[in-house]
C-alpha positions in Angstrom: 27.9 -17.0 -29.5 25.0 -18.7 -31.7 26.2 -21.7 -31.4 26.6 -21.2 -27.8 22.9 -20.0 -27.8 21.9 -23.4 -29.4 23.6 -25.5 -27.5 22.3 -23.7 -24.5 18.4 -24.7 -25.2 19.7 -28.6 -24.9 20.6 -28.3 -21.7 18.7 -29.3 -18.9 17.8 -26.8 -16.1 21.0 -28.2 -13.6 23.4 -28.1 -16.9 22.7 -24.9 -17.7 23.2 -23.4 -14.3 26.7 -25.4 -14.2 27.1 -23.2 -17.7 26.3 -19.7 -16.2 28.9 -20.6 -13.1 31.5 -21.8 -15.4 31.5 -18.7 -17.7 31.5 -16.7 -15.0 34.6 -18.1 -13.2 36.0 -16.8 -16.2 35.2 -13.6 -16.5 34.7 -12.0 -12.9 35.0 -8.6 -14.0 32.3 -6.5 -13.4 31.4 -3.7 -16.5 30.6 0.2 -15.7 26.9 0.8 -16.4 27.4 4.7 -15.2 30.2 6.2 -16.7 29.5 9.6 -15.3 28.0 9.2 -11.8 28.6 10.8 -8.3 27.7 9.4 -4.9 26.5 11.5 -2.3 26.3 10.9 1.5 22.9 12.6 2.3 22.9 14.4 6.1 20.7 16.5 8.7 23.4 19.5 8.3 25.7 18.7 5.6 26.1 16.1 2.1 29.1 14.8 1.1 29.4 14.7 -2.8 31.9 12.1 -4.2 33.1 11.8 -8.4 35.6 9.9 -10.1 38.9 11.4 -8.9 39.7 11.9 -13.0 37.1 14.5 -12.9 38.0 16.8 -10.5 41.1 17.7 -8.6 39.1 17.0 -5.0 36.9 14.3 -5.6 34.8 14.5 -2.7 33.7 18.1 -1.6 31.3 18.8 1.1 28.2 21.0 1.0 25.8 22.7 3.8 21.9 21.9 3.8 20.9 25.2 2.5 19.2 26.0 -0.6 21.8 28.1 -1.7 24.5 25.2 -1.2 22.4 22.3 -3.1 21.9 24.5 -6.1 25.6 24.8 -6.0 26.1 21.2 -5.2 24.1 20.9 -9.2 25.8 23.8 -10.6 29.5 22.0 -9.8 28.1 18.2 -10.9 26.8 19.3 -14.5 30.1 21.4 -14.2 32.3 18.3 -14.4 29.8 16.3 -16.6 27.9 13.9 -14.0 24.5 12.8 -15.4 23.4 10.6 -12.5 23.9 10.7 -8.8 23.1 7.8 -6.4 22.1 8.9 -2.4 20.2 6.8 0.3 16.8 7.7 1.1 17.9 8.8 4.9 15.3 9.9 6.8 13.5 13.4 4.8 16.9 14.8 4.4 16.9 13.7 0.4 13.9 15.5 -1.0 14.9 18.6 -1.1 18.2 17.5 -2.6 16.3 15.5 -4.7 14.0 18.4 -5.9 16.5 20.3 -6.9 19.2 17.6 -8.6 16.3 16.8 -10.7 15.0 20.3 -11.5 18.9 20.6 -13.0 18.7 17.4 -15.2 20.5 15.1 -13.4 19.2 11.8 -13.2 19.3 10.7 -9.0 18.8 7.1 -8.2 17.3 6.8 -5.0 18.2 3.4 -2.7 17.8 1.6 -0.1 20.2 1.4 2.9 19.8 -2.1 3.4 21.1 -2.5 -0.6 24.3 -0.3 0.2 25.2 -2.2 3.5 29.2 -1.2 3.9 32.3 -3.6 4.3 33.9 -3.5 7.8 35.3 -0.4 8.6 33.8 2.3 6.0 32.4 4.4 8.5 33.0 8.0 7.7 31.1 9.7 5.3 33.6 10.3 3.0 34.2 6.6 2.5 29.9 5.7 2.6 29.7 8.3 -0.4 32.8 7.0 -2.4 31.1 3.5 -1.4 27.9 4.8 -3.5 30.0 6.0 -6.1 31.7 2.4 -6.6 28.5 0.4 -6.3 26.2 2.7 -8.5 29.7 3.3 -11.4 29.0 -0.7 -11.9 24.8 -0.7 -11.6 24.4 -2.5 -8.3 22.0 -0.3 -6.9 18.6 -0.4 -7.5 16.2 2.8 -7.9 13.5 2.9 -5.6 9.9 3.9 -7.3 8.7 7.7 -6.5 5.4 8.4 -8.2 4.6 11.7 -10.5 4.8 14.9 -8.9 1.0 15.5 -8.5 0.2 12.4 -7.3 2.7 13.0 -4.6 0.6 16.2 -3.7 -2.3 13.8 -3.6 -0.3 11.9 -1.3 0.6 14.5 1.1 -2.7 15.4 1.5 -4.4 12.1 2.2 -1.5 10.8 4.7 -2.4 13.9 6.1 -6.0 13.1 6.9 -5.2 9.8 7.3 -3.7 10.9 10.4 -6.3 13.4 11.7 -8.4 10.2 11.1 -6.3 8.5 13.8 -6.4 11.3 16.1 -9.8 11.4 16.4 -10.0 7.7 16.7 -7.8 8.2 20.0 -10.1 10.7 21.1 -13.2 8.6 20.9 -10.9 5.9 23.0 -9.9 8.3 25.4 -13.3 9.4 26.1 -14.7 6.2 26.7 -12.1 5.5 29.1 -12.9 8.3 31.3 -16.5 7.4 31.1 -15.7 3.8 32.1 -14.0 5.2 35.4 -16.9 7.0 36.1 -19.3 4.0 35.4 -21.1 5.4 32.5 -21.6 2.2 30.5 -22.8 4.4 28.0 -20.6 2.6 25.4 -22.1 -0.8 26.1 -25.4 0.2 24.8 -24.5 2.3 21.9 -22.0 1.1 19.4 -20.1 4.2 18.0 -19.8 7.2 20.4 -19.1 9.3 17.5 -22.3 8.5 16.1 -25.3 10.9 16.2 -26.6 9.8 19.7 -23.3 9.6 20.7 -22.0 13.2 20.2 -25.3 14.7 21.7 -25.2 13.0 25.2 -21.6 14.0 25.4 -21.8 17.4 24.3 -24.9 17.7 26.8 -22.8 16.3 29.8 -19.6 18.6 28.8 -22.6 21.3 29.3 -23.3 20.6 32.7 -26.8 17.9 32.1 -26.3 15.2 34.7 -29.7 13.7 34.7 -30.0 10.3 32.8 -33.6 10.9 32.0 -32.6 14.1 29.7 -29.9 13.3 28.2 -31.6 9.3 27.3 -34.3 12.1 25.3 -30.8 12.5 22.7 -31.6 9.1 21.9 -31.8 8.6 17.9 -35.2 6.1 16.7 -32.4 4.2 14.8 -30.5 3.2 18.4 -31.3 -0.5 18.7 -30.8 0.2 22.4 -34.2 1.3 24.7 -34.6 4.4 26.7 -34.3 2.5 29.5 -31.2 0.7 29.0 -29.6 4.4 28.0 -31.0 5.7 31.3 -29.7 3.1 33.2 -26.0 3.2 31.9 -26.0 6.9 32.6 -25.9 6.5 36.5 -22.9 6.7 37.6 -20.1 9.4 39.4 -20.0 12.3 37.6 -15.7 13.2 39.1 -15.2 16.4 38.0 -11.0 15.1 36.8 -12.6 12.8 34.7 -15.2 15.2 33.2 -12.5 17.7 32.7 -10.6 15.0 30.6 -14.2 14.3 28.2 -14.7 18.1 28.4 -11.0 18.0 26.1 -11.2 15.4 24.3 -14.3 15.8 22.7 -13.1 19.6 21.8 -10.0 18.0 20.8 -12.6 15.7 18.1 -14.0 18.4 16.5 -10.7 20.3 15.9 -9.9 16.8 14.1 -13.2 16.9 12.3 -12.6 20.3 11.0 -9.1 19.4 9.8 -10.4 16.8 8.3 -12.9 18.7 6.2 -10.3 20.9 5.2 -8.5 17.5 3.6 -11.6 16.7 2.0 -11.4 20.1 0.3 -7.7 20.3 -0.7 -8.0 16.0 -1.7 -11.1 17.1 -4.1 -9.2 20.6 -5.6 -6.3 17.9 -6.0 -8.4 15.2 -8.0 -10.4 17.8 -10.2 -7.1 19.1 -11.5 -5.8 15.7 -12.6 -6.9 14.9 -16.4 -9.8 12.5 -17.1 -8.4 9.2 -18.1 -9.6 7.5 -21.3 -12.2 10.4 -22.2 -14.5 9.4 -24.8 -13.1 6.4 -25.8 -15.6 3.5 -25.0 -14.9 0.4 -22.3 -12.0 -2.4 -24.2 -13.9 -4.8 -22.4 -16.8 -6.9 -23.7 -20.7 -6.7 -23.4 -21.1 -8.7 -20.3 -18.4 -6.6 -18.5 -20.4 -3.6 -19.4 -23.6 -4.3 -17.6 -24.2 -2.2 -14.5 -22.4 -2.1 -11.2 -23.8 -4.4 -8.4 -25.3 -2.9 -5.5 -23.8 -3.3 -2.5 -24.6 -3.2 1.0 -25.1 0.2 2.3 -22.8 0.7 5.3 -22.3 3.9 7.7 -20.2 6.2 6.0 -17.4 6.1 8.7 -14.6 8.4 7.5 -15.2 8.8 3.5 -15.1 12.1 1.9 -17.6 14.2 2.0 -17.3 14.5 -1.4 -17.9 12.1 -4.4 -14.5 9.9 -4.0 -16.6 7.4 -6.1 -16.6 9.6 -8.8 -13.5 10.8 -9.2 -11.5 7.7 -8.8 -13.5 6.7 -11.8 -13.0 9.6 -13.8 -8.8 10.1 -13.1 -8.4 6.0 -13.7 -11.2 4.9 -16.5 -12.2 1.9 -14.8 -14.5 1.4 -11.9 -12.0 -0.7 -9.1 -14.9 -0.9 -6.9 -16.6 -3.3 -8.8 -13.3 -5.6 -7.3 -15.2 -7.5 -3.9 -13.6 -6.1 -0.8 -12.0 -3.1 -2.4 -13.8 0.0 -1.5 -13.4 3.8 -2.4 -10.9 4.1 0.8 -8.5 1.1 -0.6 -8.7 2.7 -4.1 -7.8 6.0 -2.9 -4.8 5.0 -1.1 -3.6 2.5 -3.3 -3.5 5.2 -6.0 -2.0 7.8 -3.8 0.8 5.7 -3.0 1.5 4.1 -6.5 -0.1 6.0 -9.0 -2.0 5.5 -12.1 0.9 4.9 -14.5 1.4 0.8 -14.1 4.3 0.5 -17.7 6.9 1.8 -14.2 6.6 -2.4 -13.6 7.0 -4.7 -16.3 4.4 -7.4 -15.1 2.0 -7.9 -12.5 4.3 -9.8 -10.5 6.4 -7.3 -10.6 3.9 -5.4 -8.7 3.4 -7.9 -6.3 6.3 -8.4 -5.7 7.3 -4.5 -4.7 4.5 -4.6 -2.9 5.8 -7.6 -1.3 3.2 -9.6 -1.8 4.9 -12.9 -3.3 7.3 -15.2 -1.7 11.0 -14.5 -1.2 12.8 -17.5 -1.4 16.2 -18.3 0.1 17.8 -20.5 -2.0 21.7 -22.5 -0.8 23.0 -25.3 -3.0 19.8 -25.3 -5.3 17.8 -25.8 -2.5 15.0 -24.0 -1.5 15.0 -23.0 2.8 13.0 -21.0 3.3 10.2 -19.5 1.7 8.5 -16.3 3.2 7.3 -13.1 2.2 9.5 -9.8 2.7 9.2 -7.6 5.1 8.2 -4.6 3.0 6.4 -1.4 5.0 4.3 -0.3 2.6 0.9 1.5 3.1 -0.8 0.4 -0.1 0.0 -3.5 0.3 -1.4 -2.9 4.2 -4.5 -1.3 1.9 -4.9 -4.5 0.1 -4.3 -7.4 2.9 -7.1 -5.2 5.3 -9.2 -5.7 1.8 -8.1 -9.0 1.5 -9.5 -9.6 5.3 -13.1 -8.4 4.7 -13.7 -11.8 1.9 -14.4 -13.8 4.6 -17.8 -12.8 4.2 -18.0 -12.2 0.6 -20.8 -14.0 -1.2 -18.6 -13.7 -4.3 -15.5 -15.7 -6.8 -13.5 -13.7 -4.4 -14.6 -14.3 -1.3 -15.2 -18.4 -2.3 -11.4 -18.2 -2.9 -10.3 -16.6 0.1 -12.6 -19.1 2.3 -11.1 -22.2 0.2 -7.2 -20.5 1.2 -8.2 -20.0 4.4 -9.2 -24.0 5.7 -6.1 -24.6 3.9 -3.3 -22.6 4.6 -4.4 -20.6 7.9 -5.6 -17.0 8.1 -2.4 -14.9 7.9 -1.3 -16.9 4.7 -4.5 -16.7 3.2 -4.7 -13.2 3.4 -1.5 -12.4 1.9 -2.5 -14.6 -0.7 -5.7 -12.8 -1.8 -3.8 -9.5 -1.0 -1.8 -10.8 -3.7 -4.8 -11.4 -6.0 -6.3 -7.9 -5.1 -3.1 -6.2 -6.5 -3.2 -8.4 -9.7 -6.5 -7.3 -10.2 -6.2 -4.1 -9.4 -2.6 -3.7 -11.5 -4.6 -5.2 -14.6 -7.7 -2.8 -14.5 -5.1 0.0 -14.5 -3.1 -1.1 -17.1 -5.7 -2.6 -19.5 -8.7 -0.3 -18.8 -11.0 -3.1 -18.3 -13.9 -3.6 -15.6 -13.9 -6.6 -13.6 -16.4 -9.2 -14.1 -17.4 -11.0 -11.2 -18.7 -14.6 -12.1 -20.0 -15.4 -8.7 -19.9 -18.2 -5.8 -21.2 -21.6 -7.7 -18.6 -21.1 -10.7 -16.1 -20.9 -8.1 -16.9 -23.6 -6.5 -17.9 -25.8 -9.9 -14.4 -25.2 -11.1 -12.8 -26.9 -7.5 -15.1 -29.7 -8.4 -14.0 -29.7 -12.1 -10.3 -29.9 -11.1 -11.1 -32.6 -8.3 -12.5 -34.5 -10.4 -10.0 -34.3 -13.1 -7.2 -35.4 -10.6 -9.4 -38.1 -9.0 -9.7 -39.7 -13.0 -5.8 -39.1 -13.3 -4.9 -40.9 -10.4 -7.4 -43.7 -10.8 -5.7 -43.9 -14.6 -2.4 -44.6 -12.8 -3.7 -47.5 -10.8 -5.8 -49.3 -13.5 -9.6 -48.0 -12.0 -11.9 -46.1 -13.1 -14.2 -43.6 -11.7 -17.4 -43.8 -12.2 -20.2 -41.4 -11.5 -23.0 -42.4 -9.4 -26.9 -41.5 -10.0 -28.3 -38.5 -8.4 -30.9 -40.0 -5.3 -34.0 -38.3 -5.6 -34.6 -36.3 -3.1 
């Protein structure tokens, strides 16, 4: 085997794959990773369980969704000695099985359907959870990545707002719509309806206030609109259908703004009770990573918190991901309420990007590569990082120099998954290695370009016998 070892590191990258094929046309046999495993066939009303058929008499027993049934589903697999269980992630159905498999010890891999895709004619669930059985008895299943318990809870709760958040955004549309029928162009003069101004003049007209004059008096000194302007997109006909439909809408808002505080209260109870991350140790990094936060532009609030997000993001991670251009407390929140703060569950950083599918996926036939794309992976916290990625078009930063330079090259969608990509590194490292990121600014960005440029410009000019020569700076 040594030898074979040393011989191997002579070969060329073509040799050795002509190795790997011939050693395994000789030995096609596949080995049993889990000795002791059980597939299960998870269902709305009813699982079907499925062991080796030396461990039991009937191999494949069926069990009801109730509580009672799945504690007896565990009770009979540590009964005949199964330590790990393999089940599709169908629907919702699984967590509660899930739950409770795991509060008995067993370890359950959870996987994707698309990885247990059947041969013709296993259609019955008796057959799709012997199928699982068979795949997961010789480890060709992959578990899919469920974070820790309480940052599930953390989780639930902001998916929760999140969609409250949407709600009320709907709202805000609908209204607007109604007032466009009516020819209120209130919405052409002032930017947010939600906003201060806004909310007054709509809450006045659900009252009854019809004249312009009045409700223009709502007007906030911060409106870049006029009085007059407001007045005059406030004439229009006041149809009592179409009042009815702002008169429930904008009740419908508030009941969104009041779930939404509640959120905000549950989210900050949530993030309190998490442990401080790195407490009292001091910052790994070095003394120029160590200066200060930049300020940033102060922007409207929008739909943070009402608490101090900012602040307890820092405290529950030990780094400040904020100081990473384009990621703000929103993108940190959800990134860590999808993933977690426990980075070792991926080897590497591409790792990360690549289950956040964020890195190519190339199709390879003959040695050849045909296509190369990026998977089509749902996935809230890489949609958190490529809306991010979107807002360093702007950015007078290393960043945002980066993102412009990918952009004039490769396109805007490309680009953007690109820095998405970079985002995640960043983001994956300040986890892991508890260091601040050091932003080092536009002109070293764009230096370097010119460094490398120039580099390849002397390379080149090597090849054909030239040499380039620098010309003096003109006065200017």
């Amino acid at each position: 085997m040594a030898a074979l070892q040393k011989a191997d590191e002579k070969l060329n990258r073509q040799q050795r794959k002509d190795l790997v094929r011939r050693l395994w046309s000789s030995n096609p046999g596949l080995d049993v990773v889990h000795r002791n495993a059980a597939g299960i066939d998870v269902g709305n009303e009813e699982h079907y369980v499925a062991i080796a058929p030396t461990q039991d008499e009937v191999p494949v027993q069926r069990f009801n969704c109730f509580t009672a049934e799945l504690i007896r589903m565990a009770v009979w697999l540590k009964g005949r000695g199964v330590q790990t269980v393999a089940m599709q992630s169908t629907g919702v159905y699984w967590i509660p099985l899930y739950d409770i498999l795991e509060e008995h010890g067993i370890e359950v891999y959870l996987v994707n359907a698309r990885d247990t895709k059947n041969l013709p004619g296993r259609k019955t669930d008796v057959q799709e959870s012997q199928w699982l059985l068979k795949l997961h008895t010789y480890g060709l299943l992959r578990n899919s990545f469920r974070p820790a318990s309480e940052i599930r809870v953390l989780r639930a709760y902001w998916r929760q707002r999140d969609q409250h958040v949407k709600t009320a955004g709907q709202c805000v549309q609908r209204i607007q719509k109604a007032l466009t029928q009516m020819n209120l162009q209130l919405a052409n003069v002032i930017s947010d309806l939600s906003g201060k101004t806004g909310l007054q003049i709509l809450r006045a007209v659900v009252n009854g206030e019809r004249d312009p004059a009045k409700l223009a008096d709502f007007r906030d000194p911060r409106i870049k609109a006029s009085r007059e302007d407001i007045i005059a997109s406030l004439r229009g006909n006041w149809r009592a259908e179409l009042l009815f439909q702002v008169k429930q809408e904008l009740a419908r808002y508030d009941f969104c703004q009041t779930q939404i505080a509640e959120c905000d209260r549950e989210l900050e109870q949530q993030l309190q009770s998490l442990p401080e991350l790195r407490a009292g140790e001091e910052n790994s990094g070095t003394k120029e990573t160590q200066r200060p936060p930049k300020k940033r532009k102060r922007r409207k609030d929008g739909n943070i918190p009402r608490f101090d997000l900012h602040h307890e993001l820092q405290r529950i991670s030990g780094v400040d991901l904020t100081r990473i251009d384009g990621i703000d407390v929103m993108t940190g929140q959800t990134v860590i309420s999808e993933v977690g703060l426990d980075m070792s569950r991926w080897p590497s950083e591409n790792h990360f990007a690549s289950w956040l599918g964020l890195c190519p996926s190339n199709e390879l036939s003959g040695g050849r590569i045909l296509k190369k794309r990026t998977r089509k992976v749902v996935n809230r916290a890489a949609t958190a990082f490529r809306m991010a990625a979107s807002t360093l078009r702007t950015s007078q930063s290393y960043l945002g120099a980066k993102f412009r330079r990918l952009r004039s090259r490769l396109g805007p969608p490309k680009a953007i998954t690109a820095m998405a990509r970079t985002l995640a590194i960043l983001f994956y490292r300040m986890l892991k290695f508890g260091q601040d990121y050091l932003d080092r600014g536009t002109e070293f960005y764009e230096q370097r370009q010119r460094d490398q440029q120039l580099q390849y410009l002397q390379k080149k000019a090597a090849q054909l016998g030239l040499q380039v020569v620098a010309l003096p700076e003109t006065p200017k």
